[in-house]
DRENGU-347637 format. One record per residue: x, y, z of N, C-alpha, C in turn. Coordinates in steps of 0.001 Angstrom, whole numbers, plus 500000, padded with zeros to 6 digits. Example, Ala and Ser with C-alpha at 12.3 -4.5 7.8 and 13.67 -1.06 7.14 Angstrom:
513190494310507800512300495500507800513200496700507800
512850497750507080513670498940507140512900500030507870
//
This chain:
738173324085909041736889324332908382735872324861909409
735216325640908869733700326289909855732914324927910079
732206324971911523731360324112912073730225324358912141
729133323666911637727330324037912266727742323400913055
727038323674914282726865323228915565724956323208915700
724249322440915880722756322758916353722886322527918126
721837323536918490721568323307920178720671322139920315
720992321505920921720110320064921199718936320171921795
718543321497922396717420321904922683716495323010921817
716829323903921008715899324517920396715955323731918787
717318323260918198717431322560917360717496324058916257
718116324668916877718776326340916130719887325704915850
720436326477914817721957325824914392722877326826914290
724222326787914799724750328118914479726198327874913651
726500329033913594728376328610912638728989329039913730
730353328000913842731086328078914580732785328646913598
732914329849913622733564329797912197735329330306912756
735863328730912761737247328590913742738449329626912286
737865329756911052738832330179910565739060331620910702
737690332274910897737478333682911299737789333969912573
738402333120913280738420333308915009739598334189915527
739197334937916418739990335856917281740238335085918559
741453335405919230742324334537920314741104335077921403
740994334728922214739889335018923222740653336292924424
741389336337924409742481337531924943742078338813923757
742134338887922367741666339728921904740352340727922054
740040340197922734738310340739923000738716341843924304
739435341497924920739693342545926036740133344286925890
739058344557926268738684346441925974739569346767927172
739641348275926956739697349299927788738746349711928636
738543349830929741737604349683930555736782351216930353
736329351244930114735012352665930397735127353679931857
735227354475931289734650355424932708733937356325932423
733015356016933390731596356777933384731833358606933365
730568359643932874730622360491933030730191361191934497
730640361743935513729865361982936600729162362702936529
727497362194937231726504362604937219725593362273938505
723992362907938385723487362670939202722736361097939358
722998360431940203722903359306939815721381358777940903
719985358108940325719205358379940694718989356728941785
719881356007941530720151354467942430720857355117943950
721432355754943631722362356226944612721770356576945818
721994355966947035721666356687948710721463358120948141
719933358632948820719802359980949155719091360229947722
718896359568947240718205359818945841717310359096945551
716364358603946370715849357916946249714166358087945801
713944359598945666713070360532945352712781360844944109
714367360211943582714185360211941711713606359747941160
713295357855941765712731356745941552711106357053941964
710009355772940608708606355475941918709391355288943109
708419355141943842707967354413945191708560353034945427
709294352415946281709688351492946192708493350243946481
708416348807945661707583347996945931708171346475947049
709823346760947030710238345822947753711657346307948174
712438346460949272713473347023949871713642345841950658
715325345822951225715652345268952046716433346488952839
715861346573954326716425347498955164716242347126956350
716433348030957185716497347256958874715109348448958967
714610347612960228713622347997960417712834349922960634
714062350038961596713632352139962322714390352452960823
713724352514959463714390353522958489713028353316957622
712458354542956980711808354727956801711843354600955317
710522353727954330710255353262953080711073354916952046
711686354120950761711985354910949792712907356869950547
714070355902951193714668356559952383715998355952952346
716847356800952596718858355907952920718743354460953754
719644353674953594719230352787954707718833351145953773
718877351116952833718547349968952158719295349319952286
719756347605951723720544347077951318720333346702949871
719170346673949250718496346096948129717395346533948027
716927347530946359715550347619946726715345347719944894
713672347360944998713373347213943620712141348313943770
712047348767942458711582350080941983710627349835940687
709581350456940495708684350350938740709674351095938492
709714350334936660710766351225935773710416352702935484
710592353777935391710087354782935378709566355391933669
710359354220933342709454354160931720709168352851931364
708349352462931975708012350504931787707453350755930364
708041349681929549707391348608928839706764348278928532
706205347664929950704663347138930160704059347474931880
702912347269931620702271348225932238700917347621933112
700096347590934128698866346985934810698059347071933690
698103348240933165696889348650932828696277347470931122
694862346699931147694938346006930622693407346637929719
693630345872928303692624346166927168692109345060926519
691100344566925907691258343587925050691400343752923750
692041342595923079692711342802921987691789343415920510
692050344497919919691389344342918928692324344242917042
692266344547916369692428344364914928692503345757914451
693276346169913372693520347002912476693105346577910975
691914347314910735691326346910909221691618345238908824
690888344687909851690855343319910728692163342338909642
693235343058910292694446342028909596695460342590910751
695833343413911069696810343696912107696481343633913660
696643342219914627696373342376915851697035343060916953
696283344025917704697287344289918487696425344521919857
696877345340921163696625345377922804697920345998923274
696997346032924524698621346770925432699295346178925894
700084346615926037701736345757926578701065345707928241
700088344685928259700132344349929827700633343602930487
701176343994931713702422343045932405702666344184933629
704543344031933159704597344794934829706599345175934296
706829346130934953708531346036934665709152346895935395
710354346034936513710453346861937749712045347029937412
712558347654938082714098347353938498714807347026940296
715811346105940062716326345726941042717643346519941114
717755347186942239719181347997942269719178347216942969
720975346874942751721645345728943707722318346110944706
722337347451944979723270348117946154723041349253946210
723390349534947181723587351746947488725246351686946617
725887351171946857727380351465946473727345351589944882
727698353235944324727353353396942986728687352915942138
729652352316942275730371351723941376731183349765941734
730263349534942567730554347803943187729011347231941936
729813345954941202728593345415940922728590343758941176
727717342647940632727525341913940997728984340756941269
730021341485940321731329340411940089732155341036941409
731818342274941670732406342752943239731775343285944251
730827342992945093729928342991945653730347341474946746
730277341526947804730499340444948665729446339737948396
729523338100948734728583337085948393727209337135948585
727720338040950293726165337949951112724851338560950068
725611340322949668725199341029949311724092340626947540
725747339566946995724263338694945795723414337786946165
723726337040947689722462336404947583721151337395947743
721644338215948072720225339150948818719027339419947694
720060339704946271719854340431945211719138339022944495
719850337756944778718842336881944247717413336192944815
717190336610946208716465336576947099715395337688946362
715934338756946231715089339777945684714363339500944289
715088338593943489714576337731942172713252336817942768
713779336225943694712671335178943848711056335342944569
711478336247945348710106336993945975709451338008945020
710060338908943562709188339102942767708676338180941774
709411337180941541708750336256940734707683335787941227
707829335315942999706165334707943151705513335783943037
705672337022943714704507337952943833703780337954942249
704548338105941244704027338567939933703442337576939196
703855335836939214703380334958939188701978334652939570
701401335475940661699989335558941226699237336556940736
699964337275939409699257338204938987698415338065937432
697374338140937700696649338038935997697314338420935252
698597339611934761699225339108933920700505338541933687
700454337760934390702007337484934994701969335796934649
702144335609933275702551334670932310703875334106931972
704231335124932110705771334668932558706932336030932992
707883335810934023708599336764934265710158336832933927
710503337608932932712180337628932411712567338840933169
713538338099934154715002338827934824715693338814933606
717112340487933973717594340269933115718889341330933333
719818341499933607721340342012933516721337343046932474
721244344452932201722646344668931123723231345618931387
724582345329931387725495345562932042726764346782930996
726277347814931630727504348512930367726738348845929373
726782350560928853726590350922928285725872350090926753
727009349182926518727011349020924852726172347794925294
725686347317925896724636345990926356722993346524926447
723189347767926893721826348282926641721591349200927822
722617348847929045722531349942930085722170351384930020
721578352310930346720997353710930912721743354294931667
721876353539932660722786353541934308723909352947934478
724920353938935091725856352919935377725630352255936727
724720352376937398724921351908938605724227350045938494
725150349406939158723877348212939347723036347631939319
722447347244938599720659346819938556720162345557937354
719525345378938184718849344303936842717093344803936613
716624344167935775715199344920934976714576343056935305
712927343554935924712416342281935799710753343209934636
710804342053933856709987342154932545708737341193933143
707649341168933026706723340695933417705477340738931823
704986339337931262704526339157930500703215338523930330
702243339126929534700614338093929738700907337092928602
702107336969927643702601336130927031704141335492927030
704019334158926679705130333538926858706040333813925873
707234335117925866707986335190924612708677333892923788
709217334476922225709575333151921585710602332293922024
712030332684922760713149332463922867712457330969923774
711814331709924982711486331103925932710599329938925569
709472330294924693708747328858924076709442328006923196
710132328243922491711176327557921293711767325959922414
712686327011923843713055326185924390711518324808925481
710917325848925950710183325035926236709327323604925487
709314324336924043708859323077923006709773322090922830
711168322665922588712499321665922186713143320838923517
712764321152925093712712320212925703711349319182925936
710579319632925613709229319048926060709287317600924869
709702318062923820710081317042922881711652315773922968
712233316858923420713272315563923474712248314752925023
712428315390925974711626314305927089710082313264926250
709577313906925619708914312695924872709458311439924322
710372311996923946711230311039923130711970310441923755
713055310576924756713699309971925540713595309813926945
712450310506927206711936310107929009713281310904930054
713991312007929262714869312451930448714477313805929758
715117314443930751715494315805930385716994316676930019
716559317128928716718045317808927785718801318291928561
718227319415929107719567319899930025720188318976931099
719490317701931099720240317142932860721135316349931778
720680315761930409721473315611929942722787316026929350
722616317714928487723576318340928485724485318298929544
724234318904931158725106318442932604726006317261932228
725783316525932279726354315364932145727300315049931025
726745315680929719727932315494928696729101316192928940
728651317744929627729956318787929194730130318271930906
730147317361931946731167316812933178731665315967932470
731101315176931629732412314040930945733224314361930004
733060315255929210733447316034927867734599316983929030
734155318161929246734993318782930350735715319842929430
735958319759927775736257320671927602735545322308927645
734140322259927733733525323551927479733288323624928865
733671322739929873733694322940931295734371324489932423
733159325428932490734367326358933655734791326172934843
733762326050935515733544325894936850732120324907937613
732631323893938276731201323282938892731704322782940430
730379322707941173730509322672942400729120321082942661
729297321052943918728183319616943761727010320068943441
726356321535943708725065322304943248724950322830942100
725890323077941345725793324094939964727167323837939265
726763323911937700728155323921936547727706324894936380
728995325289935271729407326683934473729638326035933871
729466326213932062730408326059931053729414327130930309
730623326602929028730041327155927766729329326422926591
728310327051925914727416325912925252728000324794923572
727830324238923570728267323388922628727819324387921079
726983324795921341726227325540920645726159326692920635
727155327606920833727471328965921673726792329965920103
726100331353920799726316331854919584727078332791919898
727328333359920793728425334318920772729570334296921259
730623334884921388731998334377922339731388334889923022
732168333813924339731905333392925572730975333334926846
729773332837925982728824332640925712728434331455927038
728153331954928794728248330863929268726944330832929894
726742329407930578725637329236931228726095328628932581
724714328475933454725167328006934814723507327585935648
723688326188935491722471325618935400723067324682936889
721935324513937748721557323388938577722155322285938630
723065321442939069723518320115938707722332319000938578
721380319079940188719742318833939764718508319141939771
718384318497938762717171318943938050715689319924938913
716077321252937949714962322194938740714044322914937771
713014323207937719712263323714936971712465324860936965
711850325130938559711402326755938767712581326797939622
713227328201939363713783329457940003712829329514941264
712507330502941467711495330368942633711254329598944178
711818328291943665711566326892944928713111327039945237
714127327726945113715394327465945698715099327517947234
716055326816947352715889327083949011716973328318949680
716690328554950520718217329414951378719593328772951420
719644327581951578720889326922951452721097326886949777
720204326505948890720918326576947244721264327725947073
720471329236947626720397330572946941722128330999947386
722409330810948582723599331414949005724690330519948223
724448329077947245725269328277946744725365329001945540
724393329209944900724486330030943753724891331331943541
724459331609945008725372333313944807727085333103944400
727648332642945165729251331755945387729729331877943917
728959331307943413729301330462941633729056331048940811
727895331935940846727148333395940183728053334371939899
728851335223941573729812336297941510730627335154941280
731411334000941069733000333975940703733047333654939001
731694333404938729731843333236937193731735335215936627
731073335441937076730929337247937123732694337968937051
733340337585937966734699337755938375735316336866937336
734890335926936505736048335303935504735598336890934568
734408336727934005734404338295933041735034339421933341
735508339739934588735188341030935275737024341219935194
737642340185935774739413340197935585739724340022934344
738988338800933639739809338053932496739651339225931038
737926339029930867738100340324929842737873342217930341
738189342470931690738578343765931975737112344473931895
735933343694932725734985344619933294733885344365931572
733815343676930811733185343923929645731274344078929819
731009344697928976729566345198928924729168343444928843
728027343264929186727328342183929239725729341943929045
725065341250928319723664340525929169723603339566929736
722818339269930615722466338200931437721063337943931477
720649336840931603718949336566931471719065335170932277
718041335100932800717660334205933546716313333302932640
716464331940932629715114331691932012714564330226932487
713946330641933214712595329897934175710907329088934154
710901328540934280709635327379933946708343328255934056
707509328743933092706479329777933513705994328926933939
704267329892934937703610329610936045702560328644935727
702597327485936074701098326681935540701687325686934325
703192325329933882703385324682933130703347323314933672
702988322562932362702279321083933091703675320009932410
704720320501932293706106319718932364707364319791932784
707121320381934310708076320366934944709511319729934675
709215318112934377710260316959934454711037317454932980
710501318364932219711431318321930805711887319619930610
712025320845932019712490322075931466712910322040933176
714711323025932920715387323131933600715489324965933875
715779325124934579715775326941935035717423326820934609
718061327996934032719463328141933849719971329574933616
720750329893933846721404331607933856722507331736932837
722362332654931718723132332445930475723798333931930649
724940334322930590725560335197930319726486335554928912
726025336606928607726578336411926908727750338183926728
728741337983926719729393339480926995728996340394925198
728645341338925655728811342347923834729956342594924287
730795341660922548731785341636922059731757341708920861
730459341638919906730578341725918716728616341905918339
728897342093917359727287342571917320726373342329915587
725810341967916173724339341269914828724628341622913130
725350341040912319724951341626911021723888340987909845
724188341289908727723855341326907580723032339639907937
724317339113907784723323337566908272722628337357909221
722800337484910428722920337046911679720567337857911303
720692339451911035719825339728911323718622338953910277
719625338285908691717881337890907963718384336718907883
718769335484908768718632334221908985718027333894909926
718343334471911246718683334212912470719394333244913010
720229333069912072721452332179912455722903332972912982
723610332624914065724492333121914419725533332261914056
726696333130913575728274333175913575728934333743914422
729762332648915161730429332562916380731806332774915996
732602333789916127733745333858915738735035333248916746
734903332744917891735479332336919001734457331139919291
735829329701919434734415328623920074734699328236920817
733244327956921781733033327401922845734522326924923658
735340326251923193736064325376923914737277326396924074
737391327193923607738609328307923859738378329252924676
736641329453924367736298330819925400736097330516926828
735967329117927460736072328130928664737058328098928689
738080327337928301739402327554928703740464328961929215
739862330241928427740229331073928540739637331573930119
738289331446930461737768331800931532738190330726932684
738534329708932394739088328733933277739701329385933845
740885329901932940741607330492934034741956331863934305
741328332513933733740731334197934409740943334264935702
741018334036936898741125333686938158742260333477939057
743163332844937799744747331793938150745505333706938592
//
């Protein structure tokens, strides 16, 4: 029989629908190959891009120049934007303003076909190093309400580029996904004086079936509550709010666990298009103790219909406990 499953933190409910289910080996594509082109990430092209606002390079090489290891760039069609208005009304019933904020990209390498699942360790911590120094910078910025990192990976995920990169989104508002969760932990910690996710940790180490991978700093699994196949996350073992306060010793721990869960996608289902989002304690929140920072990776394998778009309830055609097991051992 099909399962509701609710997330114990937003208290969303989804179908888990085991009779409609595809073997988790089924999902594995044919890998893509790109068209060759001029590619504007690429060494020596760096003229395509703004101006760079943050690079990692050695010193005698000169800004928005060969020679990087990591550098982040304004999107060249942002989103959102400095430039700020105050809000007004449309035949005073429709509110609206400008998309003020900020939206950069992080190329993760000069190397135009290595990405984060093959890329040496050093090279992702760098790239998450590069996460954390724009978050404070933008965090200090009037509109910098909250900042969504974010992966997509492969064409059919939403990619432009094939090369490497992640997009940081910068907001003078706290989007819904992100408040839903912030309300639905802030409430269970009312209620039970802990926090959901340290609790979740703890169920799926004793449970162990939606278990992928954990180390004494960080689990992997998949959510009890998955809405899509294989559908994983990879949260802190303890308890952290902010992204941001890692230290150098956690960042290089997380890189480790980051690329080998990257590398279960990357062997097991054959390189698949992906998103990834990062989602982090905005700046000035006054409940640290009831919201956890965690990294959710969700592969496009199947895509939004009829229901999915006028419920907003998702049907999971693969569950949780097969699509972990299956990535368990992606690796072997």
């Amino acid at each position: 029989m099909p399962e509701l499953r609710q997330d114990p933190v937003t208290k969303n409910w989804v179908v888990i629908a085991k009779e409609r289910a595809k073997r988790p080996d089924d999902f594995i594509r044919k890998r893509s190959v790109a068209e060759p082109h001029v590619c504007p990430f690429d060494y020596g092209n760096e003229s395509m891009t703004p101006p760079e606002v943050l690079a990692f390079r050695p010193e005698n090489t000169l800004p928005n120049s060969p020679g990087w290891s990591v550098r982040v760039v304004p999107n060249k069609f942002p989103a959102f934007t400095p430039e700020n208005g105050s809000e007004t009304t449309m035949n005073n019933f429709y509110r609206l303003r400008k998309a003020y904020g900020a939206h950069e990209v992080v190329i993760h390498g000069p190397e135009h076909n290595l990405s984060l699942a093959t890329y040496p360790n050093e090279q992702v911590a760098e790239v998450l190093r590069a996460y954390i120094l724009r978050l404070r910078h933008h965090e200090e910025q009037p509109y910098g309400n909250y900042v969504q990192i974010l992966i997509n990976h492969g064409k059919e995920a939403g990619a432009s580029l094939e090369h490497s990169h992640s997009q940081i989104f910068v907001t003078p508002i706290i989007p819904e996904v992100v408040r839903n969760e912030l309300v639905g932990s802030a409430s269970y910690y009312n209620e039970n004086r802990r926090c959901v996710f340290c609790d979740m940790i703890e169920q799926e180490r004793i449970i162990s079936e939606r278990l992928i991978d954990r180390t004494e700093n960080y689990i992997v699994f998949s959510p009890f509550a998955a809405k899509l196949p294989f559908e994983t996350w990879i949260l802190p073992m303890h308890h952290q709010a902010r992204f941001e306060l890692l230290t150098d010793d956690n960042r290089y721990k997380l890189a480790s666990i980051f690329k080998k869960t990257l590398q279960r996608f990357y062997i097991g289902l054959n390189d698949p298009p992906y998103n990834m989002y990062l989602h982090t304690s905005p700046r000035g929140y006054d409940k640290p103790e009831s919201y956890h920072w965690h990294i959710s990776i969700i592969p496009k394998l199947t895509i939004a219909a009829g229901f999915e778009l006028s419920t907003g309830m998702w049907i999971n055609i693969t569950s949780p406990e097969s699509s972990a097991a299956f990535l368990r051992n992606a690796l072997d």
